[in-house]
MARDREN-512596 format. One record per residue (C-alpha): x, y, z; residue in three letters. Coordinates in steps of 0.001 Angstrom, whole numbers, padded with zeros to 6 digits, always signed. Each point is the difference from the previous one (the first is absolute). Layout:
# residues N
XYZALA;...
***
This chain:
# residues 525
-038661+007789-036684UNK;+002024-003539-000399UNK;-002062-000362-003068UNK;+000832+003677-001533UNK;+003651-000806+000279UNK;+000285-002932-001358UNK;-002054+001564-003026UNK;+002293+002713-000090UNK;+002813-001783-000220UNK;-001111-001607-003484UNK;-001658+002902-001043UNK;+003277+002239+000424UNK;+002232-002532-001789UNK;-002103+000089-003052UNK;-000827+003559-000594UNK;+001443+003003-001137UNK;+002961-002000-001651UNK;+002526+002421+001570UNK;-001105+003015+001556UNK;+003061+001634-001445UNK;+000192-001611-003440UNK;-003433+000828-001312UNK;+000157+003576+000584UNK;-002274+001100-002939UNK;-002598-001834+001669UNK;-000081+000986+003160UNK;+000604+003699-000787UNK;-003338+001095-000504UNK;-001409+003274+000666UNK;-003532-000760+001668UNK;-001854+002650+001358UNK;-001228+000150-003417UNK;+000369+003262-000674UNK;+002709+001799-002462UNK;+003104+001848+001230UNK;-001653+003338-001024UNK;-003230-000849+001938UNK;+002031-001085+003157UNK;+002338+002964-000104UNK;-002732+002196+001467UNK;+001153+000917+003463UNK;+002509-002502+000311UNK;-001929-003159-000930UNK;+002243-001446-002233UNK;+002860-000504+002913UNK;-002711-000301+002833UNK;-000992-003823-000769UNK;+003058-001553-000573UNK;+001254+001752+003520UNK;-002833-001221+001486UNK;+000812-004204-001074UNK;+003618+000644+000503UNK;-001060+001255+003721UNK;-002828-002362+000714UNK;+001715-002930-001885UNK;+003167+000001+002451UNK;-002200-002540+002667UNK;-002239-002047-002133UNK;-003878+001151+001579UNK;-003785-001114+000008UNK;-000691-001670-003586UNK;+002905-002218+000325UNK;+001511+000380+003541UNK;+000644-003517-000046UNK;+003037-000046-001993UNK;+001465+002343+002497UNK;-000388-002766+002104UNK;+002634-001980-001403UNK;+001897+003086-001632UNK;+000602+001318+003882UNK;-001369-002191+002894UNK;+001182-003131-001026UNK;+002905+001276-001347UNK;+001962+002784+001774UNK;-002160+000418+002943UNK;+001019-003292+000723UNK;+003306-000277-000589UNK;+000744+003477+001839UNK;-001364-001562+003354UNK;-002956+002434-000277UNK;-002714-002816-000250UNK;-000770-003604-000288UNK;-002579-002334-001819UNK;-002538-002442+001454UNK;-000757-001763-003202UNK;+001138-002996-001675UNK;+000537+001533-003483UNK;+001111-003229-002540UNK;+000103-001892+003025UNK;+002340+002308+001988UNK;+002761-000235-002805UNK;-000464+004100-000967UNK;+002014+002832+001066UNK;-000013-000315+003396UNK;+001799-003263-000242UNK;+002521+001431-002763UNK;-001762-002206-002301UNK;-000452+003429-002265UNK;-003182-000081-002503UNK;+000881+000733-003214UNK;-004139+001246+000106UNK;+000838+002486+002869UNK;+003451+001241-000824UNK;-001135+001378-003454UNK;-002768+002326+001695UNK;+002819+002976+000856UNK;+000819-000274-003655UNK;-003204+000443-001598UNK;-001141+001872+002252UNK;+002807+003403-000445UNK;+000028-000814-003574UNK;-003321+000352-000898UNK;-000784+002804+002236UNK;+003277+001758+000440UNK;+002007-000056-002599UNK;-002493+000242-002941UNK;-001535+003389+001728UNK;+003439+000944+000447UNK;+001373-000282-003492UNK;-003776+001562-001092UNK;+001072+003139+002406UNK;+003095+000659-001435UNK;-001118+000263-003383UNK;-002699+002151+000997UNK;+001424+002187+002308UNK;+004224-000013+000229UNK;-000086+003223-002960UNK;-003482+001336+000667UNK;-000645-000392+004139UNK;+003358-000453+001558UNK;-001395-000208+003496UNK;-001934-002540-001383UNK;+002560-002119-001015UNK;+001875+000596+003039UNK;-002891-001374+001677UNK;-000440-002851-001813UNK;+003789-000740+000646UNK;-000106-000059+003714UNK;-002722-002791-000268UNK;+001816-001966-002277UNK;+002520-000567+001776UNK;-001624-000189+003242UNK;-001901-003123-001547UNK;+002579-001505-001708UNK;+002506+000278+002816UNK;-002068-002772+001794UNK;-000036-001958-002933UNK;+003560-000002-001004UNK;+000436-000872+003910UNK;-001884-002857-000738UNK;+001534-001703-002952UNK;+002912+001876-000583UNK;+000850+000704-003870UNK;-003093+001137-001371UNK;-001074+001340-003652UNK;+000244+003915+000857UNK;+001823+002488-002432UNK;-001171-001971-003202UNK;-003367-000146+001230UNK;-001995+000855-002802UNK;+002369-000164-002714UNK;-000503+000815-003832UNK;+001096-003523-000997UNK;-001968-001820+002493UNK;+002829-001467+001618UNK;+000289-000131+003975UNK;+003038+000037+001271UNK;+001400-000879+003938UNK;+002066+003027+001489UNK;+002041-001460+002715UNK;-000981+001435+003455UNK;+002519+002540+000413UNK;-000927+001362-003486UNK;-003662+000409+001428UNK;+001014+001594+003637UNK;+002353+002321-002447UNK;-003156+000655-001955UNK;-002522+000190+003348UNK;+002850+003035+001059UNK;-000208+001760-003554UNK;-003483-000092-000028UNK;-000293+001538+003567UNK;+002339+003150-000468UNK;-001810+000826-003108UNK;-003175+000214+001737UNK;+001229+001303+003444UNK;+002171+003193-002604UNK;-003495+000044-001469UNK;-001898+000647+002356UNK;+001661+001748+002922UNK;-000409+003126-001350UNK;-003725+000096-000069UNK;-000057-001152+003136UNK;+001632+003259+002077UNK;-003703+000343+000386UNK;-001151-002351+002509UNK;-003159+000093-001237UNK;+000671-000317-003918UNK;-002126-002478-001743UNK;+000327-002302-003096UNK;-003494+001056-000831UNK;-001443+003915+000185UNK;-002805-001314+000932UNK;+001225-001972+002884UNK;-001249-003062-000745UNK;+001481-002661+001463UNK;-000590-002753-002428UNK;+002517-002406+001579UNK;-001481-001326+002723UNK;+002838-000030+002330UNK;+000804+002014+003354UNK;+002105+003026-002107UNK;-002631+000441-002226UNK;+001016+001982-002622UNK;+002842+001839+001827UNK;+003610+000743-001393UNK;+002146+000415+002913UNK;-002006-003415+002003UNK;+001103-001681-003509UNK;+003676+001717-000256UNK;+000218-001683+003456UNK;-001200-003685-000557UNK;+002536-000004-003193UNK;+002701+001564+002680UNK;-000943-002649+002452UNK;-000541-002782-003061UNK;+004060+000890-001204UNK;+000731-000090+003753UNK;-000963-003688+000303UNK;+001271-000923-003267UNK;+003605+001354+001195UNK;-000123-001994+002942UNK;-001247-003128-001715UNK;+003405-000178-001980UNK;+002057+001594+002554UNK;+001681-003818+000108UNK;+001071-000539-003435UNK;+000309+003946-001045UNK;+000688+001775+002830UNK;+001319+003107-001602UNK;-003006+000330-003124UNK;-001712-000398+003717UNK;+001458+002721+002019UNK;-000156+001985-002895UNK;-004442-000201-000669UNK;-000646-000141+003824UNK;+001457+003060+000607UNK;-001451+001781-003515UNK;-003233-001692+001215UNK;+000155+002058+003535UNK;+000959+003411-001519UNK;-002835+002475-000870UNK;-003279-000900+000741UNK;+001202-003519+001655UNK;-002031-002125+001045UNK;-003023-001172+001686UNK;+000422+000880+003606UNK;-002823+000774+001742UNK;-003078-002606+000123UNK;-002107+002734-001835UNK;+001944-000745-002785UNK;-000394-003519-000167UNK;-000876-001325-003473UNK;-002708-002861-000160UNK;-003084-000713-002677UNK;-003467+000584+001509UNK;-001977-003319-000416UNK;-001018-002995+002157UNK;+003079-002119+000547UNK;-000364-003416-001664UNK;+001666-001857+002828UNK;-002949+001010+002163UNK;-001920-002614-002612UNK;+002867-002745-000121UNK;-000250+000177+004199UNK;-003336+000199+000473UNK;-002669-001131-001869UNK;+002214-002756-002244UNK;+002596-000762+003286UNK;+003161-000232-002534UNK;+001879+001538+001916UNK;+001126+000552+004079UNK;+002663+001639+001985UNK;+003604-001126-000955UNK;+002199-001735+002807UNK;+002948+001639-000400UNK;-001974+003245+000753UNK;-002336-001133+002722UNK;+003558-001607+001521UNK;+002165+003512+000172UNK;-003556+002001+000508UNK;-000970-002343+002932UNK;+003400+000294+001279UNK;+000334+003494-000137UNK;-003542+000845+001334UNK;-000709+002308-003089UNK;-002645+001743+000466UNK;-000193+000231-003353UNK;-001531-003496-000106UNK;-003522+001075+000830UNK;+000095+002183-003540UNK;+001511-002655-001775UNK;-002146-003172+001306UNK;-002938-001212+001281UNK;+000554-001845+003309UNK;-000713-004094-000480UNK;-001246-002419+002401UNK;+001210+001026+003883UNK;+000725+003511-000883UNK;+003324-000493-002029UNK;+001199+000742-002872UNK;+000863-002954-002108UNK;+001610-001216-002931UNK;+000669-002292-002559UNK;+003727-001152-001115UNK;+000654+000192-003270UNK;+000528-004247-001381UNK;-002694-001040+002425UNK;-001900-003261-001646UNK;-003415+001219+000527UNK;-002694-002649+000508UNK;-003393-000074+000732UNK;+000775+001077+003997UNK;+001891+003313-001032UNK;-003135+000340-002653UNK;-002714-000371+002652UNK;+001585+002397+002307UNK;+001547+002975-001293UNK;-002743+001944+000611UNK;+000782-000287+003325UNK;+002697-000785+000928UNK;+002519+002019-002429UNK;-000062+003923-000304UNK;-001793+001253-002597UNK;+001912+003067-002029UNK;-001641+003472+002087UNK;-001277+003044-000162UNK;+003083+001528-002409UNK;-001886-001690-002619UNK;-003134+001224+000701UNK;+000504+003654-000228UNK;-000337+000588-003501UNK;+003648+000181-000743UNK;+002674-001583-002056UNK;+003189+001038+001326UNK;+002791+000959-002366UNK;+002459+002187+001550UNK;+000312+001093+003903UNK;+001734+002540+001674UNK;+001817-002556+002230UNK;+001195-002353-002846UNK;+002105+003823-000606UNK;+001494-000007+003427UNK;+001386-003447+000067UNK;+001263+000136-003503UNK;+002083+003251+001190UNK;+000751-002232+002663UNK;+001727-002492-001290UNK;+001583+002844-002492UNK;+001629+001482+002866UNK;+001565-003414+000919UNK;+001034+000122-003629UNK;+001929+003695+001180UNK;-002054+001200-002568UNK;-001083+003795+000276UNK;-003520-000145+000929UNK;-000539+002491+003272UNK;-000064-002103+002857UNK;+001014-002657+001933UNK;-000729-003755-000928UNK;-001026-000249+004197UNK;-002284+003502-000277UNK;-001643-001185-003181UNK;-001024-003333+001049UNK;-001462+001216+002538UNK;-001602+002331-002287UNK;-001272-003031-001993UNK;-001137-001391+002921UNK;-002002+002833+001115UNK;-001461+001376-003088UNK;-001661-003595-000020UNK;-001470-000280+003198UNK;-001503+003738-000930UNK;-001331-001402-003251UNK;-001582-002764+001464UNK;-001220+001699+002906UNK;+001680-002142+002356UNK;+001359+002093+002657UNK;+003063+001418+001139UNK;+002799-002106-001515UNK;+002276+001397+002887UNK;-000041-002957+001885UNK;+000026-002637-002398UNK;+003273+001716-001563UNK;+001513+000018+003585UNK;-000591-004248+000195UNK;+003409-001318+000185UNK;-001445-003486+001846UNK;-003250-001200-001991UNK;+001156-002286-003135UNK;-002265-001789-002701UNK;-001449-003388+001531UNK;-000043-003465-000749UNK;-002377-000796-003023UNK;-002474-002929+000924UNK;-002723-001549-001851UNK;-003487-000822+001570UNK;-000528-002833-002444UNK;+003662-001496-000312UNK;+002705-000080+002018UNK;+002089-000978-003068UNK;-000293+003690-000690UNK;+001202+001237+002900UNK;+003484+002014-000252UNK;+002246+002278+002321UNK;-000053+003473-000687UNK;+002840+000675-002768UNK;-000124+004259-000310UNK;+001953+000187+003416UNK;+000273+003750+000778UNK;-001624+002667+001985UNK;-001208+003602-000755UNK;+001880+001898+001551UNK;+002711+001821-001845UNK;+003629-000503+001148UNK;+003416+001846-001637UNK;+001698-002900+001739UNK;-001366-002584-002453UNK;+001963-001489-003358UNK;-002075+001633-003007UNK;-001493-003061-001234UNK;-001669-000143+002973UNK;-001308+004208+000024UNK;-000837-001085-003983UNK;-001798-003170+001911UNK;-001920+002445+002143UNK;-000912+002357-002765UNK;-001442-002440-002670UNK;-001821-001686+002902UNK;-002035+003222+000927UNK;-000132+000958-003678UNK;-001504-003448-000529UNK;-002603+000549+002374UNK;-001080+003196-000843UNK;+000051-000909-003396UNK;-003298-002306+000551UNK;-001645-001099-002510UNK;+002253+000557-002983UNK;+001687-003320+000248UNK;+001581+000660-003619UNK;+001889+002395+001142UNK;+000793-001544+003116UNK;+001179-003160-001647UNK;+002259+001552-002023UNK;+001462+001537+003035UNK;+000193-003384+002187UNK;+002179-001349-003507UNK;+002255+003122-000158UNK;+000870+000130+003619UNK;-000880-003279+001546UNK;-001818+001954+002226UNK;-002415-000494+001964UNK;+001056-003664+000746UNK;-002942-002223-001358UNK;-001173-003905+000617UNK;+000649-001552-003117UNK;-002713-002156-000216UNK;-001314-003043+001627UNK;-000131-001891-003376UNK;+002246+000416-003086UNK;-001882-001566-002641UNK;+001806+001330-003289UNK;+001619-002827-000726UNK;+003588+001217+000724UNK;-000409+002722-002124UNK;+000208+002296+002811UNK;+002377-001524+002022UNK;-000727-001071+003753UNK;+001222+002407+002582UNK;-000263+002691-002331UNK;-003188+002925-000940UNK;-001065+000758-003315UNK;+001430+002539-002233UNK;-002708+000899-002611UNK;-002542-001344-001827UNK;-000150-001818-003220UNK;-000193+001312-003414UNK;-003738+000599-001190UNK;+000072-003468-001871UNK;-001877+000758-003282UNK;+003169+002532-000597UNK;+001815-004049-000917UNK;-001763-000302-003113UNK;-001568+003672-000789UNK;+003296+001515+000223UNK;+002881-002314-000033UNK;+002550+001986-000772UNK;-000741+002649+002545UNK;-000250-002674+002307UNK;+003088-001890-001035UNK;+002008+003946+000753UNK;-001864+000663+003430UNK;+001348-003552+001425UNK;+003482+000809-001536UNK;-000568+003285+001464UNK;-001373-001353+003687UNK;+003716-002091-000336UNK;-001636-003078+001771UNK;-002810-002040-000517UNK;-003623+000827-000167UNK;-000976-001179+003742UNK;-000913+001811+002779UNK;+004126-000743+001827UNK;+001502+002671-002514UNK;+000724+003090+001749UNK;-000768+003534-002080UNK;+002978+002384-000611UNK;-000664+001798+003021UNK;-000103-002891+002403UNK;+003575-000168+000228UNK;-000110-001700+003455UNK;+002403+002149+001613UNK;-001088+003216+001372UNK;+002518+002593-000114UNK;+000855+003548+002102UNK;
***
């Protein structure tokens, strides 16, 4: 695996030239068949769904860049999961020493996959099919949203432009653009789906691969539910644009609610490789820490017990040598068995609870009470995971997340930092209810760690270990997490210019310590 990184990381700053400046090149029809051929039954719109659905986790042929485009990336930084390998001699992500080899992965990934079946949609379908289009629309954005996330300015509404030029929109002009896009489809498509059983297809055919199948309202829903994050995700820096989409977003058909509903792609999680059979990857300390502390029961779904019968972690910045690298199959939890049921988790019915949650701290209209919908949260997780009753876990106003030691290195040992309890109380301040909230939303949000580290950044929430070694160089200063990643780094010399406008844009330098327009800092009620 060391070796297929370290290839990677040459091979992905040589090819391609910029994924979004040689457009022509990548833009390639090939099924090898002609658009009157493929228009049969649908054809024509059925494969480039199929990559855009299948090509938001990178799976099988070359799983391994997921690798480094999620595990050692945001599932590390969110405190979901931890390393036990020496990658370029520990100096690699988990160290802040961030790879220009890894960080461009994201990029080339959503470009190549997303947004060239997206702009080959729209010109196919947006007069012709409009469902189609709409379609396509909700997983654009639900792929690009993670990227943007990632980098923040990012080439998105001159993507594929006449002149070949590839302009930087400023974050806020994307999120502007992510909320267009979603009301288009949502006004689309709501109509057809009064039937609960309407299809995209006659036929029924699926074609997708994920949990809706080909099912209006379940995909009115996950774009409700997509514009219901989105709202909350800028609900610091725009907090009326905010109010305003998170309350559109729960009107009609709202959104996913029940665990039926749940959207997720149907395919052997790659994470169940990177844990098992490669050992890239373990249980996270920051999670083990509050999950250990809180007795989850939720642990036994999320990890393998180690060594003893615990569940055990890595901290993110540990120096791994050839100890941690003889033992981790032992003596540090392996990811578990929610990787190892065939599904890819996109959207869940609880994420919907505690976004309405912390909406109703907000005193925006959203049905309920913040304390009744955590607990909501709380409870539609517990059922999804089969865990038991959540009643008295959500009682627990005693049990608090434990100390985090290491069985290798007592240099790595550090005091619990996420120092509240579960129970709800109308007594508390409402950074500490918000506390609460993100911390169960956190949890139940395993294994998405991209979404989850753009949560920890917006709200400071749950309260992480920084890590045991800071090895950037001072680029990301000591004492402090990082912000983003990189820009991909062939965009330097394939596309200067659009490079040159998305650092102006970022309005800080290109290092993982500049926060994204929505990481204002400051959370606000």
């Amino acid at each position: 695996m060391k070796n297929k990184l370290l290839i990677f990381g040459s091979v992905l700053a040589l090819s391609l030239g910029s994924c979004t400046s040689n457009f022509e090149d990548i833009n390639t029809n090939e099924t090898g068949f002609s658009n009157g051929q493929l228009e049969q039954d649908f054809n024509q719109v059925k494969a480039p769904l199929k990559t855009m659905q299948r090509g938001m986790y990178i799976l099988v042929a070359d799983d391994w860049q997921g690798d480094i485009q999620f595990n050692l990336s945001a599932d590390i930084f969110s405190g979901y999961m931890g390393t036990p390998h020496d990658f370029e001699g520990n100096a690699n992500n988990s160290t802040y020493a961030l790879l220009d080899g890894w960080n461009g992965a994201e990029w080339v990934q959503k470009y190549q996959r997303e947004m060239v079946n997206a702009y080959n949609l729209e010109k196919l379908t947006k007069e012709k099919y409009p469902q189609f289009y709409a379609w396509s629309l909700i997983l654009k954005v639900y792929a690009m949203h993670k990227t943007t996330d990632y980098y923040g300015p990012i080439v998105y509404s001159g993507f594929g432009n006449a002149d070949g030029t590839t302009p930087y929109d400023s974050q806020k002009a994307v999120y502007d653009q992510f909320f267009a896009e979603l009301k288009t489809a949502i006004d689309i498509l709501t109509p057809k789906a009064a039937d609960a059983t309407a299809s995209f297809f006659p036929s029924g055919d699926a074609t997708d691969g994920t949990t809706a199948g080909g099912n209006i309202q379940k995909w009115v829903k996950f774009a409700n539910s997509l514009r219901l994050r989105l709202a909350i995700r800028i609900s610091n820096i725009d907090p009326v644009k905010a109010k305003a989409e998170g309350e559109a977003a729960l009107a009609g058909l709202g959104v996913i609610s029940s665990n039926a509903d749940n959207m997720a792609y149907i395919a052997e999680h790659p994470v169940k490789t990177y844990t098992g059979p490669w050992a890239d990857i373990n249980a996270g300390g920051a999670i083990t820490s509050i999950m250990n502390g809180y007795n989850d029961p939720r642990r036994d779904v999320f990890f393998h017990k180690a060594t003893g019968g615990v569940y055990q972690g890595i901290r993110m910045g540990t120096i791994v040598d050839a100890n941690y690298r003889t033992a981790k199959a032992d003596l540090f939890s392996k990811v578990g068995p929610i990787v190892e049921n065939n599904l890819i988790p996109w959207f869940n019915a609880s994420e919907s609870y505690f976004l309405k949650a912390e909406a109703a701290l907000k005193g925006w209209n959203v049905g309920g009470s913040a304390q009744s919908l955590y607990e909501a949260g709380i409870a539609t997780s517990f059922a999804q995971l089969s865990a038991g009753s959540a009643s008295a876990y959500i009682s627990d106003d005693t049990a608090m997340p434990a100390n985090f030691t290491d069985p290798l290195n007592a240099a790595n040992n550090i005091a619990a930092q996420n120092l509240v309890t579960v129970k709800w109380s109308d007594a508390a301040s409402n950074e500490v209810k918000l506390q609460k909230i993100i911390t169960q939303k956190w949890i139940a949000g395993f294994p998405d760690g991209q979404e989850a580290w753009a949560e920890s950044r917006r709200t400071g929430y749950p309260k992480l270990f920084l890590p045991a070694n800071n090895l950037s160089g001072g680029k990301i200063p000591n004492g402090t997490f990082v912000r983003r990643l990189n820009f991909y780094v062939n965009e330097k010399t394939s596309n200067p210019t659009g490079y040159a406008q998305g650092v102006s844009l970022l309005g800080g330098v290109d290092t993982g310590a500049t926060r994204l327009w929505w990481d204002t800092g400051v959370n606000k009620f």
